[in-house]
The first five atom37 places (N, CA, C, CB, O) and aatype in JSON, in Angstrom:
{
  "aatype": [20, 20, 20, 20, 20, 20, 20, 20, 20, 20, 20, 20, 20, 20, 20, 20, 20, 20, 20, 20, 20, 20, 20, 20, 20, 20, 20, 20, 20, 20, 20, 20, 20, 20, 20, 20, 20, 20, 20, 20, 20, 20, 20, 20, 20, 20, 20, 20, 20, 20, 20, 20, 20, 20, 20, 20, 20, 20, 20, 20, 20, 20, 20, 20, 20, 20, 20, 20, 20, 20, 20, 20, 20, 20, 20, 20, 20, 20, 20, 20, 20, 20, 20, 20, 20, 20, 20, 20, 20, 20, 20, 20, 20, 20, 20, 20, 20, 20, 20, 20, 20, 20, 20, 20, 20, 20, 20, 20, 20, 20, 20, 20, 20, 20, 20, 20, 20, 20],
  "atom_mask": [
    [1, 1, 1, 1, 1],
    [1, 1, 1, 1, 1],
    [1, 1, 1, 1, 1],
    [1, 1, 1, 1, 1],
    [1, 1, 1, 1, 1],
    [1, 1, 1, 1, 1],
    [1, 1, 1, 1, 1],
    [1, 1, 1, 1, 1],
    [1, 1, 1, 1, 1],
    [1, 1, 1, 1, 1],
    [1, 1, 1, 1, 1],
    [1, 1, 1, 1, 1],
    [1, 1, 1, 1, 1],
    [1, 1, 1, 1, 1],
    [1, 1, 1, 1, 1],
    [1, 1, 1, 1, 1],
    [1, 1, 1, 1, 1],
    [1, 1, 1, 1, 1],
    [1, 1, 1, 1, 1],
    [1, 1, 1, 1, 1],
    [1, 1, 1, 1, 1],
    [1, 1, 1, 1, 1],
    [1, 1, 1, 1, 1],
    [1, 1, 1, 1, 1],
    [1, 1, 1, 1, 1],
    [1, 1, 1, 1, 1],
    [1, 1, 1, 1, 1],
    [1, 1, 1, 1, 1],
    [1, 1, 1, 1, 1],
    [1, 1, 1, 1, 1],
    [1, 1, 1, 1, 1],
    [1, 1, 1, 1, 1],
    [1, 1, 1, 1, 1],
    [1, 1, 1, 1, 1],
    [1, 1, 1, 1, 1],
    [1, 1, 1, 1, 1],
    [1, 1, 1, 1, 1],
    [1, 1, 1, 1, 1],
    [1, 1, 1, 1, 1],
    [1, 1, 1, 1, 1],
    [1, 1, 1, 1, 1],
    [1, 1, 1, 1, 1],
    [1, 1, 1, 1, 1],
    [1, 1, 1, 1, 1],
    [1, 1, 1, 1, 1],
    [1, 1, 1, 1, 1],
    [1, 1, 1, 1, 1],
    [1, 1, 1, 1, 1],
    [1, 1, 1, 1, 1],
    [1, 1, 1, 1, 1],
    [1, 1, 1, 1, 1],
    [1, 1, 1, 1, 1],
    [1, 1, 1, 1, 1],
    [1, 1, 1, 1, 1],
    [1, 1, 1, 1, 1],
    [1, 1, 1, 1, 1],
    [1, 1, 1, 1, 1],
    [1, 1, 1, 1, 1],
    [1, 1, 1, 1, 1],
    [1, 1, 1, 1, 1],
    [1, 1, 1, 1, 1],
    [1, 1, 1, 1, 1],
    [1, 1, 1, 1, 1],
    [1, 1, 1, 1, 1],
    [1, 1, 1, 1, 1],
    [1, 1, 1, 1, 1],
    [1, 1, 1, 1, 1],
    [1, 1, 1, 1, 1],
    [1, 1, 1, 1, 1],
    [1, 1, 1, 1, 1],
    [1, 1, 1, 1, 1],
    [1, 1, 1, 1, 1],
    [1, 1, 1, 1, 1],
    [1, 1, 1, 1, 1],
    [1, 1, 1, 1, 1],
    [1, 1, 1, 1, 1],
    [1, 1, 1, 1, 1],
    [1, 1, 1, 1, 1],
    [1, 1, 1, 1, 1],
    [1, 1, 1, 1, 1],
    [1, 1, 1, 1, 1],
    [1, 1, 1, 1, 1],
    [1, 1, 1, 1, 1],
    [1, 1, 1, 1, 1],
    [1, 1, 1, 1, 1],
    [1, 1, 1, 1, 1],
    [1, 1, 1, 1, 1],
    [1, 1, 1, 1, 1],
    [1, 1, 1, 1, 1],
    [1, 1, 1, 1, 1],
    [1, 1, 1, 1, 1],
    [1, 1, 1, 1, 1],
    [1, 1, 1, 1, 1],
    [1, 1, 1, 1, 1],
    [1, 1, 1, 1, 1],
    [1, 1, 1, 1, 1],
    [1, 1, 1, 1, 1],
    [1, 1, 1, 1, 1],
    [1, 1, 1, 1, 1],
    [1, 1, 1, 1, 1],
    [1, 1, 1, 1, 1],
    [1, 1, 1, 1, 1],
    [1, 1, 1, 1, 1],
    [1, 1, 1, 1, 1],
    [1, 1, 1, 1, 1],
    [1, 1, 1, 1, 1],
    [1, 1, 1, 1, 1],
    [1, 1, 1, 1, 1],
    [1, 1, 1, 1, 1],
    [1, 1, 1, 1, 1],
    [1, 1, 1, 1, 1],
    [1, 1, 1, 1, 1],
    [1, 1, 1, 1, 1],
    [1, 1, 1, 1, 1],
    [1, 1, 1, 1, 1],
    [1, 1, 1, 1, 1],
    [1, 1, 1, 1, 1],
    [1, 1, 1, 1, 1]
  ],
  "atom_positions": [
    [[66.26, -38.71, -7.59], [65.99, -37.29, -7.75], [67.28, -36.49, -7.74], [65.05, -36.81, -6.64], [68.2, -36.82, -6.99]],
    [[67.37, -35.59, -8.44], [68.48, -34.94, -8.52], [68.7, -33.85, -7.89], [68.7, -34.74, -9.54], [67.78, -33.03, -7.93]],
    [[69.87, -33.5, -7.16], [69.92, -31.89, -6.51], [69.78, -31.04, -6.75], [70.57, -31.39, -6.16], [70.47, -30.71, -7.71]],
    [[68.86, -29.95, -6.19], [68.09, -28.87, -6.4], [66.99, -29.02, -7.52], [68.97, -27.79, -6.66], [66.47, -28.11, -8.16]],
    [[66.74, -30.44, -7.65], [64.98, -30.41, -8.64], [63.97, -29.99, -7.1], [64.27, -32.81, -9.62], [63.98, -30.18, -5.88]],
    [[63.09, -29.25, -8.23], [61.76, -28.72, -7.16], [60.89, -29.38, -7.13], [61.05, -27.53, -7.35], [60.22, -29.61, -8.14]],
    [[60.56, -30.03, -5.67], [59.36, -30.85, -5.1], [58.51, -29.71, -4.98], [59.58, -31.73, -3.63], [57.34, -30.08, -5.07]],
    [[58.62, -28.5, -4.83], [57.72, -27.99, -4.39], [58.08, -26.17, -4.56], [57.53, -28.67, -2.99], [59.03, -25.44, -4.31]],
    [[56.94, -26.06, -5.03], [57.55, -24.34, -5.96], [57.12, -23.1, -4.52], [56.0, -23.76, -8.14], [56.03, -23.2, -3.94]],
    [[57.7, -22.48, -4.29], [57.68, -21.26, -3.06], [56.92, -19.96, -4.07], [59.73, -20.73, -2.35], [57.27, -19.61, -5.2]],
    [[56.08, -19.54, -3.43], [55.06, -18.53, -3.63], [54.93, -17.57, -2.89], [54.01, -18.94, -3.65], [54.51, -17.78, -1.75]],
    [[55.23, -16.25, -3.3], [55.4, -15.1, -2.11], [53.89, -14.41, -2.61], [57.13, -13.82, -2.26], [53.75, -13.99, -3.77]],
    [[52.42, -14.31, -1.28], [51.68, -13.56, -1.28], [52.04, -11.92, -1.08], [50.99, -14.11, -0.51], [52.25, -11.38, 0.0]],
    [[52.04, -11.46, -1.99], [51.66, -9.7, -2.13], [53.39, -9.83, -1.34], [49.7, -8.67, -0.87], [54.3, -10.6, -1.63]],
    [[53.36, -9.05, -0.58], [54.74, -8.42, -0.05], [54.57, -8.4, 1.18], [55.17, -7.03, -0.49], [55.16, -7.46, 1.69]],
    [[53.91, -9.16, 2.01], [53.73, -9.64, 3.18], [55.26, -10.18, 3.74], [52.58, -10.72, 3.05], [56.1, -9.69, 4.49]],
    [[55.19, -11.23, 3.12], [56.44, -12.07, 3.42], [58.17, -11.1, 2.92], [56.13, -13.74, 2.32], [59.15, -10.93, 3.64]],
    [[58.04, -10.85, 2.07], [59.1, -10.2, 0.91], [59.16, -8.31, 2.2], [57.89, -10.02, -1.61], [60.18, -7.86, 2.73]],
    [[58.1, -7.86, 2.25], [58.52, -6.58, 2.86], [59.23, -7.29, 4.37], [56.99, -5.36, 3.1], [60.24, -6.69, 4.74]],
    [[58.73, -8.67, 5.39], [59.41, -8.78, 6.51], [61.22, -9.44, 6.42], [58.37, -9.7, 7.35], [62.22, -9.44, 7.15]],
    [[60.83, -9.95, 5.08], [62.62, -10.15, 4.46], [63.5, -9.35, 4.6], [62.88, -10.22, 3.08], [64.56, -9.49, 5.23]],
    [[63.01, -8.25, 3.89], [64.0, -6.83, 3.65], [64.66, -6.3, 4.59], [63.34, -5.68, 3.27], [65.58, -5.53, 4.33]],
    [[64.31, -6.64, 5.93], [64.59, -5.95, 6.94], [65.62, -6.66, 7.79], [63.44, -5.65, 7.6], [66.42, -6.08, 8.52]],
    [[65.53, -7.88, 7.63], [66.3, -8.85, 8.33], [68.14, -8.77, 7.79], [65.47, -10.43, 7.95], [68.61, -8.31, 6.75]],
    [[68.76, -9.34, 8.83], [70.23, -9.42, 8.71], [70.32, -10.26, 7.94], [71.04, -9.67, 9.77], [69.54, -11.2, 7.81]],
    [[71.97, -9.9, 6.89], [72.07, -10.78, 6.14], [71.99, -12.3, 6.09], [72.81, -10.5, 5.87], [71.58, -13.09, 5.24]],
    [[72.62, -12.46, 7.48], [72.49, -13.83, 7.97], [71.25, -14.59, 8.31], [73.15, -13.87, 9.0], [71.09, -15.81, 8.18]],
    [[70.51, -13.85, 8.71], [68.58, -14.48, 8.7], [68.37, -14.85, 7.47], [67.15, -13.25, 9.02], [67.81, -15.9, 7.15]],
    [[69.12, -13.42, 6.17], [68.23, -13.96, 5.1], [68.69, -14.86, 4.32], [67.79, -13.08, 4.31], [67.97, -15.49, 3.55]],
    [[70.11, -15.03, 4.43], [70.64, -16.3, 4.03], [70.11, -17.88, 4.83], [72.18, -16.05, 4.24], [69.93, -18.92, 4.18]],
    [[69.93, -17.79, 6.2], [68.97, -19.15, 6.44], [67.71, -19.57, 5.97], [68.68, -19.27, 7.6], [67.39, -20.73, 5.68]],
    [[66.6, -17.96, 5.88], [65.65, -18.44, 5.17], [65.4, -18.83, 4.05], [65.09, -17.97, 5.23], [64.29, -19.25, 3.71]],
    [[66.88, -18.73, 2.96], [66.26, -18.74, 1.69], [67.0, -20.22, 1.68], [66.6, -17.4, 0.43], [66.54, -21.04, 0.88]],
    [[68.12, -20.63, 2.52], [68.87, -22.17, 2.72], [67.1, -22.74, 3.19], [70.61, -22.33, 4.44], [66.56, -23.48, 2.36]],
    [[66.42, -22.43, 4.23], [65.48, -23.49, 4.33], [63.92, -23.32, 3.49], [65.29, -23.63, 5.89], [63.0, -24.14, 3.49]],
    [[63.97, -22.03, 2.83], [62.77, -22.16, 1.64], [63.25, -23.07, 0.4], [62.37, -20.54, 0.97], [62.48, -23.61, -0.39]],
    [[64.84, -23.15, 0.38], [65.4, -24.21, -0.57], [65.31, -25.7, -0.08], [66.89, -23.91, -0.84], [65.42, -26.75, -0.71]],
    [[65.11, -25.49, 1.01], [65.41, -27.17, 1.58], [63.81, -27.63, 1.58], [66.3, -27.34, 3.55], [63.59, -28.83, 1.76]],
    [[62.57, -26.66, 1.36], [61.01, -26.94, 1.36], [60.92, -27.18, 0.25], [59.99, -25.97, 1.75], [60.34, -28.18, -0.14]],
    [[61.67, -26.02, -0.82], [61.45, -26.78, -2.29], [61.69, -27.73, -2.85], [61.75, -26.42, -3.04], [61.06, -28.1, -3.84]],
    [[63.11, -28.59, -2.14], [63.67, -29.78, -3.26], [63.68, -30.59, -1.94], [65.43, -29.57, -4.35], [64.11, -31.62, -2.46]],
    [[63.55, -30.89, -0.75], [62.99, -32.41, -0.21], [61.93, -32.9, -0.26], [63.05, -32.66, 0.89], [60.94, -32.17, -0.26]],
    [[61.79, -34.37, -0.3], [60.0, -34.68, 0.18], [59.69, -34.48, 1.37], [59.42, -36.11, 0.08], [58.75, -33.71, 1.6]],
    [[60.43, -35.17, 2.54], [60.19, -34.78, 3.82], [61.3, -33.74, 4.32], [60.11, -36.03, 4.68], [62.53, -33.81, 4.34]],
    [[60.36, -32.72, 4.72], [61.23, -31.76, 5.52], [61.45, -31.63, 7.3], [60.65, -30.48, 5.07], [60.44, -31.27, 7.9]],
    [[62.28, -31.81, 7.87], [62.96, -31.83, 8.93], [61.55, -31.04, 9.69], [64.6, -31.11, 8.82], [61.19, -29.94, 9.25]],
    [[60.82, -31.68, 10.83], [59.66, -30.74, 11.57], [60.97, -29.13, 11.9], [58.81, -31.87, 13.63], [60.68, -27.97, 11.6]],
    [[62.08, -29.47, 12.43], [62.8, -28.23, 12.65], [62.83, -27.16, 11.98], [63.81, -28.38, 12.72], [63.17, -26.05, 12.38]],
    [[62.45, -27.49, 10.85], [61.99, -26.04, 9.99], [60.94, -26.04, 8.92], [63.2, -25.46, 9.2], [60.86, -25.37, 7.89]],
    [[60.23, -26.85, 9.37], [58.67, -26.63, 8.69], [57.91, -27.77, 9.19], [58.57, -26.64, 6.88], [58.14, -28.97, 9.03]],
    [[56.54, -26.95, 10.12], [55.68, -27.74, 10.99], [54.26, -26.83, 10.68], [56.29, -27.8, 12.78], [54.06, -25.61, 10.59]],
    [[53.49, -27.86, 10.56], [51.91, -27.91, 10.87], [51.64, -26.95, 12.19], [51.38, -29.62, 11.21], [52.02, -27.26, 13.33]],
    [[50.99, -25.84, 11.89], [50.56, -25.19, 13.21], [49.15, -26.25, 13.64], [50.11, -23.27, 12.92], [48.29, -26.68, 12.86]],
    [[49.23, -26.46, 14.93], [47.65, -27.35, 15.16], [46.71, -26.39, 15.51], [47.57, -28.58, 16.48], [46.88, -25.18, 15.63]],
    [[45.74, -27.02, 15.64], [43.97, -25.67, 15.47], [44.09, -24.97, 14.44], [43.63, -24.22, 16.73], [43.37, -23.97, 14.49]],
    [[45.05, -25.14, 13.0], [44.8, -23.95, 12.23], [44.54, -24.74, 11.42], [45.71, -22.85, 11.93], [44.64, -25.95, 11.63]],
    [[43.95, -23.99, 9.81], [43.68, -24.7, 8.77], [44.09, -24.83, 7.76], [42.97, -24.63, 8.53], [43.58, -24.4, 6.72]],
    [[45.57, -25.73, 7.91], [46.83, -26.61, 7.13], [47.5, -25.04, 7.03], [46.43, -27.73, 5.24], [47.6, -24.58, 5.89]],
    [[47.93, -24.26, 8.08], [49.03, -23.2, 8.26], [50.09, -23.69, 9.07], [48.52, -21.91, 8.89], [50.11, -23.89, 10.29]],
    [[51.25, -23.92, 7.92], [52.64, -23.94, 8.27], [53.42, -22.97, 8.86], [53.2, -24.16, 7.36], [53.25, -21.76, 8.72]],
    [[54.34, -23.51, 9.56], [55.34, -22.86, 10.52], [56.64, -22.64, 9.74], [55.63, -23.8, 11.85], [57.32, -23.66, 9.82]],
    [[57.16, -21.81, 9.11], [58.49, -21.98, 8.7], [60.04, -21.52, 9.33], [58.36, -21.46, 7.62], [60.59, -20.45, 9.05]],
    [[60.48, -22.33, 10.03], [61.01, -22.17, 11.22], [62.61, -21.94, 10.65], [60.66, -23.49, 12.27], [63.12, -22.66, 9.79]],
    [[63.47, -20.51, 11.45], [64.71, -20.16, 11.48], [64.89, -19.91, 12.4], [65.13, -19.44, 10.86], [64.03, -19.44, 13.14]],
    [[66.39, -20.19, 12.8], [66.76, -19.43, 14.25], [68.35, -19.45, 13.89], [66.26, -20.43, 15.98], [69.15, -20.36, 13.62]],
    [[68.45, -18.02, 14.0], [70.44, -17.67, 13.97], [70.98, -16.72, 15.36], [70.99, -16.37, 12.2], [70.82, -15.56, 15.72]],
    [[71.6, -17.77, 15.82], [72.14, -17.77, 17.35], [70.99, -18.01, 18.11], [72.85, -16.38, 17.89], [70.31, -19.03, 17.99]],
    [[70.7, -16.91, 19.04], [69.58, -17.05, 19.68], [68.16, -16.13, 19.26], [70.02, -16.8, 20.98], [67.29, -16.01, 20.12]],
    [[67.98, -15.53, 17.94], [66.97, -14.84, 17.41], [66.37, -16.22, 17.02], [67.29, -13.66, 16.28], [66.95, -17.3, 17.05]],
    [[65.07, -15.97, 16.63], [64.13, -17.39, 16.14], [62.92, -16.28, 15.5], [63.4, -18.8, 17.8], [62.25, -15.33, 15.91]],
    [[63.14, -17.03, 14.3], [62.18, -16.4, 13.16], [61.46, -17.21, 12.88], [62.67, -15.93, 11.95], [61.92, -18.34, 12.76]],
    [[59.49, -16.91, 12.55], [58.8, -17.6, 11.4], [58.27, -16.79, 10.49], [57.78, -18.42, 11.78], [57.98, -15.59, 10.51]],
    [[58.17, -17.75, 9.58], [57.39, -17.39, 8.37], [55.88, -18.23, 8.31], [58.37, -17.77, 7.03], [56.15, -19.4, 8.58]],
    [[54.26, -18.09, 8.03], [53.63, -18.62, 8.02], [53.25, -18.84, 6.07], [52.88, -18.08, 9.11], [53.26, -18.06, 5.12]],
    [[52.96, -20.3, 6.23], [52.73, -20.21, 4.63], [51.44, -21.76, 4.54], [54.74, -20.53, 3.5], [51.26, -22.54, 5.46]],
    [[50.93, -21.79, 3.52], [50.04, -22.77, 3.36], [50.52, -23.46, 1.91], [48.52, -22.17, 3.43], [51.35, -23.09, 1.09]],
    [[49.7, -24.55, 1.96], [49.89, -25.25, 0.44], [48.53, -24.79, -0.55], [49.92, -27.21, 0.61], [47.35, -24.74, -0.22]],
    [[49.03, -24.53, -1.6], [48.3, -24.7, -3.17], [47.97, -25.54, -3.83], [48.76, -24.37, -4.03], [48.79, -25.31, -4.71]],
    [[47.34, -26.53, -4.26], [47.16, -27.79, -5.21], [48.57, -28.42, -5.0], [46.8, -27.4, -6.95], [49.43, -28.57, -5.87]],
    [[48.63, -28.7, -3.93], [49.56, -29.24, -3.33], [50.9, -29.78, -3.32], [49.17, -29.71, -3.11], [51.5, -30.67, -2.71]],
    [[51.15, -28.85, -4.3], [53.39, -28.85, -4.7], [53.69, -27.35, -4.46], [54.13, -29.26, -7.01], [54.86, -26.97, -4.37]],
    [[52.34, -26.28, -4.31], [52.92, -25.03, -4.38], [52.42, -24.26, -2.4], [52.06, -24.09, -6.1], [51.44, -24.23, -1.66]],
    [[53.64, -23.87, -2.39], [53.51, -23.56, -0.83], [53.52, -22.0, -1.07], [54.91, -24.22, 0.31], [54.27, -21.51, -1.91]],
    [[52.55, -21.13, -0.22], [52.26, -20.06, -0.66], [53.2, -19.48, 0.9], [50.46, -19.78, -1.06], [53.44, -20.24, 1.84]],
    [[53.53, -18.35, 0.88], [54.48, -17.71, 2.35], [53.99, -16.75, 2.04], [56.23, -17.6, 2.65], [53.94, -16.25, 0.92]],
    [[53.33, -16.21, 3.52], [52.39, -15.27, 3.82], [53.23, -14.3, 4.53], [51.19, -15.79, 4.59], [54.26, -13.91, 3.98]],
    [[52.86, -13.79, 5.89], [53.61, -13.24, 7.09], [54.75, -13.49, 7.58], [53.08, -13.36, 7.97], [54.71, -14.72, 7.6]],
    [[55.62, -13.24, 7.95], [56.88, -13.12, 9.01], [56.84, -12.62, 9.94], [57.85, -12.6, 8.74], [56.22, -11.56, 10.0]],
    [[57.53, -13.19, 11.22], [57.7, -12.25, 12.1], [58.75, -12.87, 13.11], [56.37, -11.81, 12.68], [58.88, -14.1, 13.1]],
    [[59.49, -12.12, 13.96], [60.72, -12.27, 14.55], [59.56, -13.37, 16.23], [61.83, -10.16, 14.85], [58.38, -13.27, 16.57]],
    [[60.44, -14.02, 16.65], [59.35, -14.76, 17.51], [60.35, -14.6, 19.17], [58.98, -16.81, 16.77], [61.35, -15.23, 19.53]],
    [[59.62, -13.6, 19.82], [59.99, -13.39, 21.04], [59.64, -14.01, 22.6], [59.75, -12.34, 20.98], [59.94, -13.74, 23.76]],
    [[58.93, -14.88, 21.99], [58.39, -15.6, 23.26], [58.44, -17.38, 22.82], [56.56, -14.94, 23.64], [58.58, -17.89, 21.71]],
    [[58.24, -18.13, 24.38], [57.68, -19.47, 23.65], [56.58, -19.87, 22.97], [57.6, -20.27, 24.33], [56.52, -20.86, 22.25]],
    [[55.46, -18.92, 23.26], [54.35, -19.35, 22.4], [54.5, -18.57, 20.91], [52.88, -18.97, 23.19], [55.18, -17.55, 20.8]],
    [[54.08, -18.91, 20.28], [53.39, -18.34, 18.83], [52.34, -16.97, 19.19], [52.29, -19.79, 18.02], [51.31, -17.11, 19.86]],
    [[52.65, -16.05, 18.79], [51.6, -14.84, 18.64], [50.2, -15.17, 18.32], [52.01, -13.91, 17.54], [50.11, -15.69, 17.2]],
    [[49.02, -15.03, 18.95], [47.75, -15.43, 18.35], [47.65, -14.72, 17.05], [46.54, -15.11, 19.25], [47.25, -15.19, 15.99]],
    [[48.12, -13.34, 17.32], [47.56, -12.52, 16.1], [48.41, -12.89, 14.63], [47.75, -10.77, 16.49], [48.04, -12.68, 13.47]],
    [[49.8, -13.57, 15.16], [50.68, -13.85, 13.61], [49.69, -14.9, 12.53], [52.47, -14.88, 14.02], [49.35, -14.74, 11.36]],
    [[49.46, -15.96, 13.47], [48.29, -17.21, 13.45], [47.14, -16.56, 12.68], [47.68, -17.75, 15.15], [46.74, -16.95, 11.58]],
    [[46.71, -15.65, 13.31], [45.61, -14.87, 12.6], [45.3, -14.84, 11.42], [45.68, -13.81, 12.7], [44.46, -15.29, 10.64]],
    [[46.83, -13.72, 11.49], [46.91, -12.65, 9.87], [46.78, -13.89, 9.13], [48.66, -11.53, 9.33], [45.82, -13.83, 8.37]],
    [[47.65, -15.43, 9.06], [48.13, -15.97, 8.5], [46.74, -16.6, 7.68], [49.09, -16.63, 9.24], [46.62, -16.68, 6.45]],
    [[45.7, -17.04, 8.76], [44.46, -17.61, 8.46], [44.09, -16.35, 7.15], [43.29, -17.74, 10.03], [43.83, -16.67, 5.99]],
    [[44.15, -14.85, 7.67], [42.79, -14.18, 7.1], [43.82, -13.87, 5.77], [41.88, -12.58, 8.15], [43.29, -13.22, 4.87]],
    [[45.04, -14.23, 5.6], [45.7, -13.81, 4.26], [45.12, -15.04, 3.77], [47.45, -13.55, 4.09], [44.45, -14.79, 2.77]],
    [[45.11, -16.21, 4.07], [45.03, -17.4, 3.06], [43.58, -17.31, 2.65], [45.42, -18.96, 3.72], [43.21, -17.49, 1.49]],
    [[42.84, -17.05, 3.6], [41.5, -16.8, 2.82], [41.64, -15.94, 1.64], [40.45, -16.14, 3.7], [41.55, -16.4, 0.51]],
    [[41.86, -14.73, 1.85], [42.31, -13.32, 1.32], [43.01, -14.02, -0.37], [43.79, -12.36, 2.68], [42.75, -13.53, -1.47]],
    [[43.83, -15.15, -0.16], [44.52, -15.35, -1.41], [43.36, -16.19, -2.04], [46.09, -16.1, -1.32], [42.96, -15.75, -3.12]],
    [[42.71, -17.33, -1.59], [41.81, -18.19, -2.2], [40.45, -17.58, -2.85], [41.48, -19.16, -1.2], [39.99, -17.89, -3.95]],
    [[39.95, -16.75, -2.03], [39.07, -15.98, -2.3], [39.15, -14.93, -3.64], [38.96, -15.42, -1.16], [38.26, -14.85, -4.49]],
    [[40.29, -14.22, -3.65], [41.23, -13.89, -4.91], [41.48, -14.47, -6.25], [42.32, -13.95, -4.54], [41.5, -14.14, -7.43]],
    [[41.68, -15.61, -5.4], [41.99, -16.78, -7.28], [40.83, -17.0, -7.89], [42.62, -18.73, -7.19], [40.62, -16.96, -9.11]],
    [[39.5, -17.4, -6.39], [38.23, -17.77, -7.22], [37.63, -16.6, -7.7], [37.16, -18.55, -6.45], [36.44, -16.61, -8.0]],
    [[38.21, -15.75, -7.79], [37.6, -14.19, -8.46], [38.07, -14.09, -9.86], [38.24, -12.67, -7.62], [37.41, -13.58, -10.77]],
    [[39.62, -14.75, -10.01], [40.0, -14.55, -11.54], [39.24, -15.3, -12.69], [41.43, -14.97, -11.7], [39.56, -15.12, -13.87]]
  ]
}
């Protein structure tokens, strides 16, 4: 396989993901787009920056951290090469936010429900 071919195409829902970008330091947004590149062109990706949330339904973790800030992004798979990135949010504690988990569930519905409408 050759460097930078895409295993896997990145999909931004609505401006969910894209409006919590905008806001971030240059340096956040240069890691996230180093590890949305490293989701697109590996097969296996490092659990350190992209993990299976458990109890949810196939919602990924997309994991950054520059110094001591720690960022996720939540995203799911599409017919399964296309990873859709939903929500962001800056992560201030050790647990995961119930409500980030949430949004993340009721956007992916929100997108599937959507497609089977077109």
């Amino acid at each position: 396989m050759k460097k930078d071919e895409f295993v896997r195409n990145i999909f931004y829902y609505k401006n969910y993901y894209l409006d919590f970008f905008n806001k971030l330091k240059p340096e956040v947004k240069t890691k996230f787009n180093w590890t949305l590149k490293l989701i697109a062109t590996i097969d296996r990706v490092p659990e350190k920056y992209f993990s299976h949330i458990t109890n949810s339904t196939g919602i990924y973790e997309i994991r950054v951290e520059v110094q001591s800030n720690i960022f996720r992004a939540f995203s799911f798979f599409d017919k399964g090469k296309l990873v859709v990135v939903v929500n962001g949010f800056q992560k201030k504690s050790q647990k995961t936010p119930k409500k980030e988990i949430e949004l993340a569930e009721k956007l992916k519905k929100q997108y599937f429900d959507e497609k089977e409408r077109e």
